[in-house]
KOLGU-4560 file (N, C-alpha, C; in nm, 3 decimals, padded with zeros to 5 digits):
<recs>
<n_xx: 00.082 n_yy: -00.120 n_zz: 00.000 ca_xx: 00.000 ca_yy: 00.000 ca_zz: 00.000 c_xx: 00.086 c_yy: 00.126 c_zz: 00.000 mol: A seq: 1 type: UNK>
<n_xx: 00.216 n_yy: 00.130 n_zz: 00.086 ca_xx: 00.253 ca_yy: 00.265 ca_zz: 00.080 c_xx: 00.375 c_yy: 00.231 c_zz: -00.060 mol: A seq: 2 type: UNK>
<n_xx: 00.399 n_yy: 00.150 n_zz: -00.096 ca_xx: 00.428 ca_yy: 00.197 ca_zz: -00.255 c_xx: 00.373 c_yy: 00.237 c_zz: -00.343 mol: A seq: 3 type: UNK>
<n_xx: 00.229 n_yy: 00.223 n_zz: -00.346 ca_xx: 00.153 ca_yy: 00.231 ca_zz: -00.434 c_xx: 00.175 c_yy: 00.434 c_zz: -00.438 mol: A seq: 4 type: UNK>
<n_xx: 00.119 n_yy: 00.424 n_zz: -00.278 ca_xx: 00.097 ca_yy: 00.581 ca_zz: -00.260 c_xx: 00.252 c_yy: 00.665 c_zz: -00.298 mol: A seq: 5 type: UNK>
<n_xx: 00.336 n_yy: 00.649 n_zz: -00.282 ca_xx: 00.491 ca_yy: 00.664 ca_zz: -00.301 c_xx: 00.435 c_yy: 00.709 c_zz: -00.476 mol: A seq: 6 type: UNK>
<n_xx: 00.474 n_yy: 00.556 n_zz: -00.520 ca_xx: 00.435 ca_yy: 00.601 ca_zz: -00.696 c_xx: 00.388 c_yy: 00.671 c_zz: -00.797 mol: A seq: 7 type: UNK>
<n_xx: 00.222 n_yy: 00.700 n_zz: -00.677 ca_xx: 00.137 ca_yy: 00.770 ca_zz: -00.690 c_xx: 00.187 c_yy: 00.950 c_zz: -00.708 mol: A seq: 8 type: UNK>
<n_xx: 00.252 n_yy: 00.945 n_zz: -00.522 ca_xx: 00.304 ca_yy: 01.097 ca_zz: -00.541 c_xx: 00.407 c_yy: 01.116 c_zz: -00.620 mol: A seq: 9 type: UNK>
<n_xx: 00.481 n_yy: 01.074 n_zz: -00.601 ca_xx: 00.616 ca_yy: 01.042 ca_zz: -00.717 c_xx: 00.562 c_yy: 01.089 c_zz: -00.910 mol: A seq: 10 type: UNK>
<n_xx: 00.471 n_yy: 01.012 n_zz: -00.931 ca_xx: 00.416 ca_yy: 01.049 ca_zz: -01.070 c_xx: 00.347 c_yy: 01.206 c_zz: -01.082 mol: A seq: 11 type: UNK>
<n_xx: 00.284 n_yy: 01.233 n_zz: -00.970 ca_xx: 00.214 ca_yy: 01.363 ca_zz: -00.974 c_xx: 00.279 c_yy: 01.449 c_zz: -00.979 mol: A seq: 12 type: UNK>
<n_xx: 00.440 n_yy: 01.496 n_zz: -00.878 ca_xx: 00.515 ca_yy: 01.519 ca_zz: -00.890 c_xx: 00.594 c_yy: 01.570 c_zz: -01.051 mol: A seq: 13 type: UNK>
<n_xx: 00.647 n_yy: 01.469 n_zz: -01.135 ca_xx: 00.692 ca_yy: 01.447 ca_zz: -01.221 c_xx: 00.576 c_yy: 01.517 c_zz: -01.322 mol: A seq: 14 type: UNK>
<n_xx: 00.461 n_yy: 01.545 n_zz: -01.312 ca_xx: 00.341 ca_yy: 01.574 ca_zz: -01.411 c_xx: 00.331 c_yy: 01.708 c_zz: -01.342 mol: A seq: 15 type: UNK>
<n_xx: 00.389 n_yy: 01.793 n_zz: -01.262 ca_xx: 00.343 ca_yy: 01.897 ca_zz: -01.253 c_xx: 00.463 c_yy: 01.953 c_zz: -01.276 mol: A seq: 16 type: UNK>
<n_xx: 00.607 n_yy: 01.885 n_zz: -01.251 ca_xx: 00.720 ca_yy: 01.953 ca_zz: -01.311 c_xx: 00.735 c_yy: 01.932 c_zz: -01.458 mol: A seq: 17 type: UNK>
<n_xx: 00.675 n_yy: 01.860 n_zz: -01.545 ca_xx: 00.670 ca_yy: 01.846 ca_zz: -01.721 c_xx: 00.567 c_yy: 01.969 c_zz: -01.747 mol: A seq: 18 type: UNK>
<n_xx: 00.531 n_yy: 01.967 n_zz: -01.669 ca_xx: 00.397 ca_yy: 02.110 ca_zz: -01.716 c_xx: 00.445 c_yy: 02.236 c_zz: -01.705 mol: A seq: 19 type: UNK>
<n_xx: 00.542 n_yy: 02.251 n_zz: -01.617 ca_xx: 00.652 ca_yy: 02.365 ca_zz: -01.578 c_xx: 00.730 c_yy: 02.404 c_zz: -01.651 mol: A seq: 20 type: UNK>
<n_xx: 00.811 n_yy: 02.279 n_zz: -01.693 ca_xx: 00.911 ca_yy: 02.276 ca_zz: -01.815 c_xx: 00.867 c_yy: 02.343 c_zz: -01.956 mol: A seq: 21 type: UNK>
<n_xx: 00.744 n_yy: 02.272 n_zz: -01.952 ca_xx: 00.663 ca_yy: 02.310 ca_zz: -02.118 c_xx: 00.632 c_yy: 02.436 c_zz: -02.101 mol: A seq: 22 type: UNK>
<n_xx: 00.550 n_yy: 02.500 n_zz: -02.024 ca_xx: 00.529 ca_yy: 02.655 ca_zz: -01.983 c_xx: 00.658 c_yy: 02.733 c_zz: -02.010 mol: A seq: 23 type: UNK>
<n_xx: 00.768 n_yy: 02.721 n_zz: -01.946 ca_xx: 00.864 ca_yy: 02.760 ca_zz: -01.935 c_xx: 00.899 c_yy: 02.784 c_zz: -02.078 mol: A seq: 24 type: UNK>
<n_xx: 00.952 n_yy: 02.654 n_zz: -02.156 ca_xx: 01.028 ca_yy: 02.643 ca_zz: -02.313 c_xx: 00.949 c_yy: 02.744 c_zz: -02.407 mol: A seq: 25 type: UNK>
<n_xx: 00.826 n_yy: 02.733 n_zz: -02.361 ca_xx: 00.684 ca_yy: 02.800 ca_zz: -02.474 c_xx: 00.703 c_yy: 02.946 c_zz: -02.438 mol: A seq: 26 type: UNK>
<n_xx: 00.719 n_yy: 02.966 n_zz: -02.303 ca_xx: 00.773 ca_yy: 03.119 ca_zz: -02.288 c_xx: 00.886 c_yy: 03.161 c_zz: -02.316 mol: A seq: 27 type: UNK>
<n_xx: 00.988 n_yy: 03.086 n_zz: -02.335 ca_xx: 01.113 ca_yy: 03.134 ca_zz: -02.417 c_xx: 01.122 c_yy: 03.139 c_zz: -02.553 mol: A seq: 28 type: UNK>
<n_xx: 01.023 n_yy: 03.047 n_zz: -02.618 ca_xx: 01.030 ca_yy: 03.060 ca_zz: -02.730 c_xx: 00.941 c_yy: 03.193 c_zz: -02.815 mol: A seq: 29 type: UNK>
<n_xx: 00.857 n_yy: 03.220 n_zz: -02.737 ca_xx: 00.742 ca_yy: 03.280 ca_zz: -02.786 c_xx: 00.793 c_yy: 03.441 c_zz: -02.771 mol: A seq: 30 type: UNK>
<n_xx: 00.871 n_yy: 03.454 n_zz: -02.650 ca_xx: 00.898 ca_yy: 03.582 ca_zz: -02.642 c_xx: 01.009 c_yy: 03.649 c_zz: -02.701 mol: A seq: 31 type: UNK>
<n_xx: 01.118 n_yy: 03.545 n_zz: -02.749 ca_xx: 01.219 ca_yy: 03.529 ca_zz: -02.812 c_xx: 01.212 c_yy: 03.589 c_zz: -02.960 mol: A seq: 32 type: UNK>
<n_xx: 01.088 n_yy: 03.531 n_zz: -03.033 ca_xx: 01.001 ca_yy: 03.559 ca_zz: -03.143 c_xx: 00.954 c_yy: 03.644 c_zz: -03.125 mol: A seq: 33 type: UNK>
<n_xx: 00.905 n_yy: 03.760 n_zz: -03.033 ca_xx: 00.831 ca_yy: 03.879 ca_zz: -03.041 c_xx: 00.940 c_yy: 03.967 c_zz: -03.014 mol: A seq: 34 type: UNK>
<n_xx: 01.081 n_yy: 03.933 n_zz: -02.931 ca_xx: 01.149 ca_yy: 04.003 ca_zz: -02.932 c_xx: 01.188 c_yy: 04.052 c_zz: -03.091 mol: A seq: 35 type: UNK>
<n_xx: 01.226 n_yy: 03.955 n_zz: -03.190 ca_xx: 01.260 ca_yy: 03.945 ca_zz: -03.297 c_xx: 01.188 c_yy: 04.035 c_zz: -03.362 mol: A seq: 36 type: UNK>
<n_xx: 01.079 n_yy: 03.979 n_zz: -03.340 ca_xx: 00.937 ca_yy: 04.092 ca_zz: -03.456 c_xx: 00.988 c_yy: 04.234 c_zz: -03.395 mol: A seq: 37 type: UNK>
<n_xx: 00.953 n_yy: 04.238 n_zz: -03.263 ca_xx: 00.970 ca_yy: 04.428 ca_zz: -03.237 c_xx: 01.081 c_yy: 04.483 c_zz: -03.290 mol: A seq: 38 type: UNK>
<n_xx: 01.196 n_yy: 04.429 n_zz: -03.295 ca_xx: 01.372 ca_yy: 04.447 ca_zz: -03.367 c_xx: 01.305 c_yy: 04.504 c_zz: -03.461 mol: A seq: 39 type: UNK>
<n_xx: 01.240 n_yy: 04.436 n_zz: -03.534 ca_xx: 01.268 ca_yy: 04.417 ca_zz: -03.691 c_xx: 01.120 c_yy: 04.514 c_zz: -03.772 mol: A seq: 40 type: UNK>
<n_xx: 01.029 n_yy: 04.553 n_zz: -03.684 ca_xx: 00.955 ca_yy: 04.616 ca_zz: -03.758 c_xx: 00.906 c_yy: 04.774 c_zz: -03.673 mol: A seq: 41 type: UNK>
<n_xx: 00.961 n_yy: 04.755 n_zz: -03.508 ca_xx: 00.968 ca_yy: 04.870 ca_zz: -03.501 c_xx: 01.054 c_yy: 04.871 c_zz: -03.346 mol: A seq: 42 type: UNK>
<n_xx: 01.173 n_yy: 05.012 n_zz: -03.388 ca_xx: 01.303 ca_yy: 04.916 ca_zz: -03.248 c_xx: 01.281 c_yy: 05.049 c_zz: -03.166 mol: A seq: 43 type: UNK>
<n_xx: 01.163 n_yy: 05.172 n_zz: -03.196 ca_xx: 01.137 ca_yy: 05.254 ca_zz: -03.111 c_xx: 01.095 c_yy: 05.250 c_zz: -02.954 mol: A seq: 44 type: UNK>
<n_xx: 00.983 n_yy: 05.125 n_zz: -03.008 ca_xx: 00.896 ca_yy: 05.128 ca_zz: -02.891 c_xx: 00.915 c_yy: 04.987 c_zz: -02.862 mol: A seq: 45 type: UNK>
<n_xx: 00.962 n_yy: 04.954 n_zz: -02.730 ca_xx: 00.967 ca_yy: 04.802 ca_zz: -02.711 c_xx: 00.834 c_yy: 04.729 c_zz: -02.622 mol: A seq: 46 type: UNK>
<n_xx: 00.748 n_yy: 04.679 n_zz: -02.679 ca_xx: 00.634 ca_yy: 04.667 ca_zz: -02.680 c_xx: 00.617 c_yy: 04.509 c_zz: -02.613 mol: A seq: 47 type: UNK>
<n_xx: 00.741 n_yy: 04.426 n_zz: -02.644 ca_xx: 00.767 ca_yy: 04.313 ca_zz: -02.613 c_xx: 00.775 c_yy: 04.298 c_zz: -02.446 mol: A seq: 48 type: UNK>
<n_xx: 00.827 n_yy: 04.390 n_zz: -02.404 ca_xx: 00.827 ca_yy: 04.391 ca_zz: -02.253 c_xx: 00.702 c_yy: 04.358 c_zz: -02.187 mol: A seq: 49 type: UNK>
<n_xx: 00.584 n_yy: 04.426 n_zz: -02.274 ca_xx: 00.456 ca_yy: 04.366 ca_zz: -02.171 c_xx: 00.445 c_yy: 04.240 c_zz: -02.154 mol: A seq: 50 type: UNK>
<n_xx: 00.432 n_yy: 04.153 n_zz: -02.299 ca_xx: 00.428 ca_yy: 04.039 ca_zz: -02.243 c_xx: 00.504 c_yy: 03.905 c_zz: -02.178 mol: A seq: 51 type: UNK>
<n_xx: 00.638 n_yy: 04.014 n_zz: -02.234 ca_xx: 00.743 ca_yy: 03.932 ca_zz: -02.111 c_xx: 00.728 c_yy: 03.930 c_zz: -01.978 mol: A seq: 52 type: UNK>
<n_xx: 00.666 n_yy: 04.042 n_zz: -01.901 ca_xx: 00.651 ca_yy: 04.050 ca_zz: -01.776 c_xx: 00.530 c_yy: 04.054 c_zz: -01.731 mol: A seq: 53 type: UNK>
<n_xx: 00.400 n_yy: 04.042 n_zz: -01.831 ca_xx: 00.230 ca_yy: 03.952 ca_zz: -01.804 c_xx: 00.271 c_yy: 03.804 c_zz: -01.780 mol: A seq: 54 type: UNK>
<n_xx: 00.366 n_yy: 03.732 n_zz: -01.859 ca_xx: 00.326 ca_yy: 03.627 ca_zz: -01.871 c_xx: 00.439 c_yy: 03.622 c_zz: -01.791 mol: A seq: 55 type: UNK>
<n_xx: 00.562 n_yy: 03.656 n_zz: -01.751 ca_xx: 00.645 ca_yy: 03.609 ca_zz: -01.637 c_xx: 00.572 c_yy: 03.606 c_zz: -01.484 mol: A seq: 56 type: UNK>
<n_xx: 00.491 n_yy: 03.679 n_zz: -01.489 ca_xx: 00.465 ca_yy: 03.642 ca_zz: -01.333 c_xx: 00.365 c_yy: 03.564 c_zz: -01.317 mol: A seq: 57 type: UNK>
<n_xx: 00.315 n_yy: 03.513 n_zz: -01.491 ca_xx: 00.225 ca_yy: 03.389 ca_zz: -01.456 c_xx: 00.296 c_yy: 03.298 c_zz: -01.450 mol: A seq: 58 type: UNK>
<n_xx: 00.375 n_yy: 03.279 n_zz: -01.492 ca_xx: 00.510 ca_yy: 03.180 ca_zz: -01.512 c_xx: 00.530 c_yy: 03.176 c_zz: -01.330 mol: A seq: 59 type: UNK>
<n_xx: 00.582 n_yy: 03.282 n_zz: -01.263 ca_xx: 00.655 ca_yy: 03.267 ca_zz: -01.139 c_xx: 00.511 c_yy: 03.173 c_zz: -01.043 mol: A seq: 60 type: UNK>
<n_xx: 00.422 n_yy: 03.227 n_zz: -01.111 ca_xx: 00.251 ca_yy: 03.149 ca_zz: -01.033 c_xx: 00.284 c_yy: 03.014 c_zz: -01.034 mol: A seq: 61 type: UNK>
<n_xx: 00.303 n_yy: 02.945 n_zz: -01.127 ca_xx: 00.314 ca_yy: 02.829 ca_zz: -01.195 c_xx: 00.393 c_yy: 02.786 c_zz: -01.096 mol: A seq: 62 type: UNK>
<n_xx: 00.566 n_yy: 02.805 n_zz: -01.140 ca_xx: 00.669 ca_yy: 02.754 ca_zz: -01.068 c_xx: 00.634 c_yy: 02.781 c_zz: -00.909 mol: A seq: 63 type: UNK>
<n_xx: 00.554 n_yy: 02.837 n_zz: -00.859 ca_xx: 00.557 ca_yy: 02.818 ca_zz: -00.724 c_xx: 00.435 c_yy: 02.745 c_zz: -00.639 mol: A seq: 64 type: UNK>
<n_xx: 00.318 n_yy: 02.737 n_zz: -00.759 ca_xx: 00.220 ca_yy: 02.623 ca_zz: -00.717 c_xx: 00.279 c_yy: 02.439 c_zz: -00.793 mol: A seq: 65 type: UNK>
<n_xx: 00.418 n_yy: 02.477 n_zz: -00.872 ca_xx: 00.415 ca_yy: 02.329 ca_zz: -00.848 c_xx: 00.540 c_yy: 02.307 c_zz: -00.736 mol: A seq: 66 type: UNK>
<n_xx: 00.621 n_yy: 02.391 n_zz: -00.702 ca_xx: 00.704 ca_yy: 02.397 ca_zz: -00.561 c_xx: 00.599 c_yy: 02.323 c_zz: -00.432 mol: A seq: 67 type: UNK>
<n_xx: 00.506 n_yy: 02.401 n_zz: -00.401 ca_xx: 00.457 ca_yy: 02.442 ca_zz: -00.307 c_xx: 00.347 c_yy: 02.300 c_zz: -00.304 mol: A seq: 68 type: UNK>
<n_xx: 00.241 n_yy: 02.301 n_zz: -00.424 ca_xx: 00.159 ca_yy: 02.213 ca_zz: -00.476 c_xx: 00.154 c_yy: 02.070 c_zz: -00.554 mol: A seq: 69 type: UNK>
<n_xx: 00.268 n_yy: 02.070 n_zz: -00.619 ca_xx: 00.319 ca_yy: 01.937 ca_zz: -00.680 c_xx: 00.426 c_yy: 01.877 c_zz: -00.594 mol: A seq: 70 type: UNK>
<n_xx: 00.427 n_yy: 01.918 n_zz: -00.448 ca_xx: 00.441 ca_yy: 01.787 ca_zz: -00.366 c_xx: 00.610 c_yy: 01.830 c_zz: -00.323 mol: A seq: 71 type: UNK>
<n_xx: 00.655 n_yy: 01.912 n_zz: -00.382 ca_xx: 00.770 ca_yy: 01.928 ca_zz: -00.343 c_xx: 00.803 c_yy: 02.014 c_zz: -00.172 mol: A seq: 72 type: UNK>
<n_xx: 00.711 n_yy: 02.073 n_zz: -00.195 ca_xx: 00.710 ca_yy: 02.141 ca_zz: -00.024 c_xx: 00.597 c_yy: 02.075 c_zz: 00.033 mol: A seq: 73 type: UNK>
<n_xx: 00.580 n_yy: 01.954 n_zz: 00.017 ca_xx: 00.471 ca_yy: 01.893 ca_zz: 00.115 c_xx: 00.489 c_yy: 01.824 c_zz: 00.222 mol: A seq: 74 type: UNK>
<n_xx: 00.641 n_yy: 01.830 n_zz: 00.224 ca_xx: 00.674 ca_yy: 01.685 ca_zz: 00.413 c_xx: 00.567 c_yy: 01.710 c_zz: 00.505 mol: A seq: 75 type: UNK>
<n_xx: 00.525 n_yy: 01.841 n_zz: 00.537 ca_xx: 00.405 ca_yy: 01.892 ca_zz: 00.608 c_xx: 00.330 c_yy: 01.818 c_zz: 00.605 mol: A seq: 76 type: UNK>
<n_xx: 00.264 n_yy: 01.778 n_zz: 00.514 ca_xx: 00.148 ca_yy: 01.682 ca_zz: 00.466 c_xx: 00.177 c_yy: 01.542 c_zz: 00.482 mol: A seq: 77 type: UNK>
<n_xx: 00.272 n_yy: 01.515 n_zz: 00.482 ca_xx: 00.303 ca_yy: 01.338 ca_zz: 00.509 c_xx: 00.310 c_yy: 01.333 c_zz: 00.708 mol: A seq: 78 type: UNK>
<n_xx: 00.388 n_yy: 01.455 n_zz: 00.758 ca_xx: 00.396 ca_yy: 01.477 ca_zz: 00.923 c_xx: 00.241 c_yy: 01.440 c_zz: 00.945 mol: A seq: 79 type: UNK>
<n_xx: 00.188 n_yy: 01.546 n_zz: 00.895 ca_xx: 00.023 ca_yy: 01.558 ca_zz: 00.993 c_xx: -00.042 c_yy: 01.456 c_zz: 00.960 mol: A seq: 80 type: UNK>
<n_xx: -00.029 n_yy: 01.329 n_zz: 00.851 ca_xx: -00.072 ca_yy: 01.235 ca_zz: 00.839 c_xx: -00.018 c_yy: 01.143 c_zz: 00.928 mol: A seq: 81 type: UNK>
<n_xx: 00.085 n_yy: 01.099 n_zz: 00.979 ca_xx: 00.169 ca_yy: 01.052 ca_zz: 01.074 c_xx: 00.099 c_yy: 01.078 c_zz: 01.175 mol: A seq: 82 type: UNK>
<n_xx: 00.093 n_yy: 01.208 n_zz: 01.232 ca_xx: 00.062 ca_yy: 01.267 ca_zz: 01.345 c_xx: -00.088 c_yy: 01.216 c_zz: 01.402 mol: A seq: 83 type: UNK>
<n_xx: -00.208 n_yy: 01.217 n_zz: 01.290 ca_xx: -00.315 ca_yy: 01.231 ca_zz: 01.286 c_xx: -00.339 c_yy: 01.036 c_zz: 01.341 mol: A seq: 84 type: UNK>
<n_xx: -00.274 n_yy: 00.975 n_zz: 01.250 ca_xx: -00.254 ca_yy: 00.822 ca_zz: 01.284 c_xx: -00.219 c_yy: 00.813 c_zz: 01.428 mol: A seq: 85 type: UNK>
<n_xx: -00.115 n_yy: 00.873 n_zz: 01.467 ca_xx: -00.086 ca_yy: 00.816 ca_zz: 01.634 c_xx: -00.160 c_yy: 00.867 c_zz: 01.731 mol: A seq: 86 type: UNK>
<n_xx: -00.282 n_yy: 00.982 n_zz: 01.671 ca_xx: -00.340 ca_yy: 01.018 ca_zz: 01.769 c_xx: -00.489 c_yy: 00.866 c_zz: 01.739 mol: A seq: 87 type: UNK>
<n_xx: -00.491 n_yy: 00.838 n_zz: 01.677 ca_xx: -00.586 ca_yy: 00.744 ca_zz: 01.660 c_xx: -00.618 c_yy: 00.659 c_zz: 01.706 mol: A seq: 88 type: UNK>
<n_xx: -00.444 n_yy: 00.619 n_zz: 01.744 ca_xx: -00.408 ca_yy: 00.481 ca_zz: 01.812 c_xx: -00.369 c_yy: 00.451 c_zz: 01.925 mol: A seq: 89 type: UNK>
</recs>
């Protein structure tokens, strides 16, 4: 039983840091490309900045609900399960 659950968190884990990764690559690529466009059709006004820094702090959202939420800051959550058991018993 507690491998199962192990596996379990272990995979969820791994599925919320591939979702991170992809967010991440898609925001480098995308902004990379708008950097390019603003260069190249108008280098007055850098216009690219908005959505480098709209979508960066959705980005920082992300990376810190899968920190926080995909199990990586959760020992908390395995303690009070522990805890909750020995008061049971």
């Amino acid at each position: 039983m507690q491998n199962d659950e192990k596996y379990l968190r272990a995979k969820r884990k791994v599925q919320y840091l591939k979702a991170f990764y992809i967010h991440l690559t898609v925001y480098l690529l995308v902004n990379v490309i708008l950097f390019f466009i603003n260069l190249s059709f108008d280098s007055g006004n850098w216009w690219f900045l908005y959505p480098l820094g709209g979508w960066g702090i959705g980005l920082l959202v992300h990376g810190l609900s899968t920190v926080f939420y995909g199990g990586f800051g959760s020992k908390w959550e395995e303690r009070k399960i522990k805890e909750y058991m020995e008061k049971d018993i």
